[in-house]
N, C-alpha and C positions, 0 to 999 in steps of 0.2 A: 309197644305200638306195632300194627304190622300193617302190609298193603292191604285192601280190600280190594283196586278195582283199578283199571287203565282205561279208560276214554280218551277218544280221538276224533276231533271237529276238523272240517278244514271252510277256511274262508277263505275269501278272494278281493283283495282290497286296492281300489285305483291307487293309480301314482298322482298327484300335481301334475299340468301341462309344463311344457316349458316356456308357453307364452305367461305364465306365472314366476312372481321373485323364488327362486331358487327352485321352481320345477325341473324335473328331469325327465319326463314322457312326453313321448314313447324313449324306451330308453333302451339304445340300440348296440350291441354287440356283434363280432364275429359270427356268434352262432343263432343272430335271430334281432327279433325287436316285442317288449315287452309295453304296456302301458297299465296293466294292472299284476300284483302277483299273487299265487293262490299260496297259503302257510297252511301248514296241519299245526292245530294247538291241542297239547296233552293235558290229562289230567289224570292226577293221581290219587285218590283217597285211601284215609287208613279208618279204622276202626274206632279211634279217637277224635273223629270230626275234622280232621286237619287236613287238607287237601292242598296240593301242590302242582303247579303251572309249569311245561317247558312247551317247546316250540321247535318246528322244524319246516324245510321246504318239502314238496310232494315229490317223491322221487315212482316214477308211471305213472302213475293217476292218482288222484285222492283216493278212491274205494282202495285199492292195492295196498296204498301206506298204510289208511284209518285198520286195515284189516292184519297186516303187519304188527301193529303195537297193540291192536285189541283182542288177537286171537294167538298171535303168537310169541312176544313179549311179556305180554298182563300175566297168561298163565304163569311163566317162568318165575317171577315174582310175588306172585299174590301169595301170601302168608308170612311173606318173610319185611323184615323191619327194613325203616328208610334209613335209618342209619348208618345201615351198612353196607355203602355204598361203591366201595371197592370192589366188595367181596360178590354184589351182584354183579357186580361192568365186570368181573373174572367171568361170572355163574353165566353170563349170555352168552352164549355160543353155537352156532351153527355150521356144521362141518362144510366148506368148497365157497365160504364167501364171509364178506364182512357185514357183521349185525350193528358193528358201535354206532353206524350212523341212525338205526333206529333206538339203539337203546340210550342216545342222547337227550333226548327231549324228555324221555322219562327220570333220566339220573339228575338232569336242571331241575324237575319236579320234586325229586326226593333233597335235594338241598332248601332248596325251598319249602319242601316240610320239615328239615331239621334246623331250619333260621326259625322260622315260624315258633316250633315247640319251647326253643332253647329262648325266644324272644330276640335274637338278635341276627344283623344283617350278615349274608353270607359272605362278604368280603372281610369280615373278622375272622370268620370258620376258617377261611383260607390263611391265616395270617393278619388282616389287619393291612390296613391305607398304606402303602407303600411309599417309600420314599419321591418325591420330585425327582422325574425323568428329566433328560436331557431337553424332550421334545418341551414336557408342562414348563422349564424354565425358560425356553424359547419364545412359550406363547407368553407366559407373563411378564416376559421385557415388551414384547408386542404391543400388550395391552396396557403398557405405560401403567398410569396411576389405580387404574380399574385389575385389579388382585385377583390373581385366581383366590377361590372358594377351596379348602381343602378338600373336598370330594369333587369337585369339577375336571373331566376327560375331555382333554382337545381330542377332536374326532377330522380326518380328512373326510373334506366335500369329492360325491364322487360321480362322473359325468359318464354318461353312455357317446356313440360316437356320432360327432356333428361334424359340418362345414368348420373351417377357419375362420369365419365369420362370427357363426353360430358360437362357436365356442369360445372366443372374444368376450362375448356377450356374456356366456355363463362365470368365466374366471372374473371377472371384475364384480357380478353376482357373490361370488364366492369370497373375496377377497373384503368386500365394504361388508361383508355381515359377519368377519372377526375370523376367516378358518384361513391356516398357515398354506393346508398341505389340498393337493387337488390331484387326485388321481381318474383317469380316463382312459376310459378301453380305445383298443385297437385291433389290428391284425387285416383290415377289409382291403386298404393300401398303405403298403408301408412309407410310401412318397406323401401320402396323406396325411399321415399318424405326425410324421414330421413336422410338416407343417404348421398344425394345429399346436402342438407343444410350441412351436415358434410364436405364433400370432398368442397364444394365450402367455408366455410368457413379456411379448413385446407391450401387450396390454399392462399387464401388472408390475411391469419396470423393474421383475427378476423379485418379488415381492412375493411370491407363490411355489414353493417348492411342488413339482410334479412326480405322478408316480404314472407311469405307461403301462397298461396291461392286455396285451393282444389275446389272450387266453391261448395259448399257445400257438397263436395263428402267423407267428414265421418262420420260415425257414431260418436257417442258422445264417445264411451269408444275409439274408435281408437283416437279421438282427444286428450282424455287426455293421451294416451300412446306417441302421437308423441311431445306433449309438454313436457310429462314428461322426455323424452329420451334426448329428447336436452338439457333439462335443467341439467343432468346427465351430460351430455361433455360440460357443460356450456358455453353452446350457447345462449344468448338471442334474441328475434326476435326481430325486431322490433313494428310487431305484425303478428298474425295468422289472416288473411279475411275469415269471413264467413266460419268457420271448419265444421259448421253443417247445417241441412236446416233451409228453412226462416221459420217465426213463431212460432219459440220454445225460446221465448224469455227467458224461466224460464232457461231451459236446458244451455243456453247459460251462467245464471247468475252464474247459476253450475259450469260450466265449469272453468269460470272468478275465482271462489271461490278456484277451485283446483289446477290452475297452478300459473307459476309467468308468463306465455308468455301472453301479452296483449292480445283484444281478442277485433276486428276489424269487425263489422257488415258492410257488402256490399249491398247486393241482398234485405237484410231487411231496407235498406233508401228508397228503392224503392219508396214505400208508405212512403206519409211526415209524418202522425201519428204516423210511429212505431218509430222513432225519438222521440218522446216523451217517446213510451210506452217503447223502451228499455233502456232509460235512467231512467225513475223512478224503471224497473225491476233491476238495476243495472248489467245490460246483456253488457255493452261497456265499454273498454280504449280509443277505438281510432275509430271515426267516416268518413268510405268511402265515400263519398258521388259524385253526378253526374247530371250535370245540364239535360240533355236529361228525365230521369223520373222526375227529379224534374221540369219540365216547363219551362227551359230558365234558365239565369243570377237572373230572379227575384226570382225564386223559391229556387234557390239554394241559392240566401243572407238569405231567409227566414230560410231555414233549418241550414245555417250556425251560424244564430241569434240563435236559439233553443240550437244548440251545443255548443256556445261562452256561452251565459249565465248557460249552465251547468256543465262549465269546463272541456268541454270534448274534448282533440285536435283533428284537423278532417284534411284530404287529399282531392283529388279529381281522382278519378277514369279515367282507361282510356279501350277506348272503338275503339282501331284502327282508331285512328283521324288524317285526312291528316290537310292539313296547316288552312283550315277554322276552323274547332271545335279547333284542337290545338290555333289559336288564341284566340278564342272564353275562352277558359281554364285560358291561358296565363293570360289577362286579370282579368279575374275571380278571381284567387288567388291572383292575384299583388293588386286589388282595393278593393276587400271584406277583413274586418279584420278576423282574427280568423284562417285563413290558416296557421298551425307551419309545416308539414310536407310534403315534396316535392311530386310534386302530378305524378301517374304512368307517360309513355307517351312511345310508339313503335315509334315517329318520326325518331328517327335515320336508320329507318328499311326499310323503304319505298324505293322499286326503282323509282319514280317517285313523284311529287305531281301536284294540280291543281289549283297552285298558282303561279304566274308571278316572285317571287321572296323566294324559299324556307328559312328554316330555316338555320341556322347552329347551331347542339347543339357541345357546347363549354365547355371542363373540365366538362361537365358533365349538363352542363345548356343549358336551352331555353333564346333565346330574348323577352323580353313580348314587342311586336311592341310599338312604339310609334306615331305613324300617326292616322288619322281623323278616329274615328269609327273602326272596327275592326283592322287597320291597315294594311291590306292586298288587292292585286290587284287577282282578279279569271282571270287565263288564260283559254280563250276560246277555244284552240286549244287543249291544254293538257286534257279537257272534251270530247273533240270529240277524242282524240285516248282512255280515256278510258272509252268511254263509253257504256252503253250495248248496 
């Protein structure tokens, strides 16, 4: 079997309001405020009819990306098999910068033609359903008599930044439709940021573990004021993501040193090396991490390897992923070992997806598909209404 061809769509698909049950739009960060998000979705054909789906966000503009994997990706691969999937995420290279992030949505694709050919679903390729995590036995005391499903992934509900109010309103949202874990940006006021973790945890009577994420929007001493506050109304997080910016690994070990709130590097897995470098800095509790900069499924087992053998429990990041990357995730956690903690996910959020058969998250979980290769059919129609 070999590539024939890379194609690259990108659509642009509203959010749910948040005057809807568990909308999150406009959904607001440090760096902006969104209400719709635009995805570039790939495709991969081979010779044998078998085509394969990944997904990624626009990084410049749609044309820049689509032009990216269609002119300078697709070349580097076309003739050579899906198979060998490694050996291409080595063959991508581009000298003074990193490519993984686009040769990701293409290497999802090529798993997805090797579930597909082989008939069976990519989280066997990987290994096969993985043991019950600490988190999944959590949630299935949670839900009492109602059993987790063996392929079911608790997934944390995840909020952009609102009033103390506002956010009241969404954690109990969160809380009555079955999700353990509620993570919510920050960084705009760190007096703020506080607050809100207060009122949303006073809401749910400490019944909702929190994850804080400023995207690196404080300074170090505002970080240790917002850890140390909550730790005063004895709040613990689950963990604080990325309090401060990327590459101060030392500052981070500080930080680690001064609080008891765990202390979750994101934006610094980017790069596969600082995985190393910030676990011998003793800079991590809890490791973010995210197949798109990591290069695919394979990068991210790689990185997962590095954080399993240092005992350090790791998540998987979410990055406004319709039904193909959420697949693609699904998967991921279910077949790679080493994932205890239920990975982000805005699925619930989406007025639409581009996928023939969406999800349903349930008590608080995703289906990890169980069908051939990613387990998922691309609707063709649903591309052309959103596409740009």
């Amino acid at each position: 079997m070999e590539i024939t061809d890379v194609t690259a769509v990108t659509v642009d698909v509203p959010l749910t309001s948040l005057d809807e049950p568990l909308g999150i739009g406009p959904y607001t960060t440090n760096h902006g405020e969104l209400d719709s998000m635009e995805r570039v979705l790939v495709r991969v054909d081979t010779d044998e009819g078998i085509a394969g789906w990944g997904e990624m966000r626009v990084f410049l503009s749609p044309s820049a990306t689509e032009s990216i994997l269609e002119e300078g990706v697709g070349p580097m691969i076309t003739g050579q098999s899906p198979f060998e999937i490694e050996r291409l995420r080595r063959q991508v290279f581009v000298e003074y910068t990193n490519v993984d992030m686009f040769f990701a949505a293409v290497e999802t694709a090529c798993w997805d033609i090797v579930g597909k050919a082989l008939d069976r679903p990519v989280y066997e390729l990987l290994g096969g359903w993985t043991a019950p995590t600490q988190s999944t036995l959590r949630h299935r005391e949670n839900m009492g008599e109602n059993d987790l499903k063996p392929q079911e992934v608790p997934i944390a509900f995840c909020l952009g930044i609102l009033s103390p109010e506002e956010s009241r309103v969404k954690a109990r949202e969160a809380l009555d439709a079955g999700f353990d874990v509620l993570k919510t940006k920050a960084g705009k006021d760190w007096r703020q940021d506080v607050a809100r973790i207060k009122a949303m945890h006073d809401e749910t009577d400490g019944q909702l573990e929190f994850r804080l994420d400023p995207n690196q929007g404080w300074t170090l001493d505002q970080a240790v004021r917002v850890g140390a506050m909550l730790e005063d109304e004895g709040i613990y997080l689950q963990y604080l993501e990325q309090p401060i910016r990327v590459d101060a690994h030392k500052s981070l070990a500080a930080l680690r040193q001064r609080l008891r709130q765990p202390i979750a590097p994101n934006e610094d897995t980017y790069i596969s090396h600082n995985i190393s470098s910030l676990v011998e800095a003793g800079a991590m509790d809890v490791g973010v991490i995210d197949l798109t900069p990591a290069g695919g499924i394979s990068g991210l087992r790689q990185q997962a390897a590095v954080l399993e053998d240092a005992g350090v429990p790791f998540t998987h990041h979410c990055a406004f992923d319709l039904g193909i990357r959420t697949a693609a995730i699904l998967h991921a956690v279910s077949g790679i070992p080493g994932f205890s903690l239920p990975p982000d996910s805005t699925y619930y959020a989406w007025e639409g997806d581009v996928i023939d058969e969406p999800f349903e998250v349930t008590d608080g979980c995703l289906p990890a598909p169980s069908g051939p290769g990613l387990g998922i059919s691309v609707d063709l129609d649903a591309i052309e209404e959103y596409r740009i």
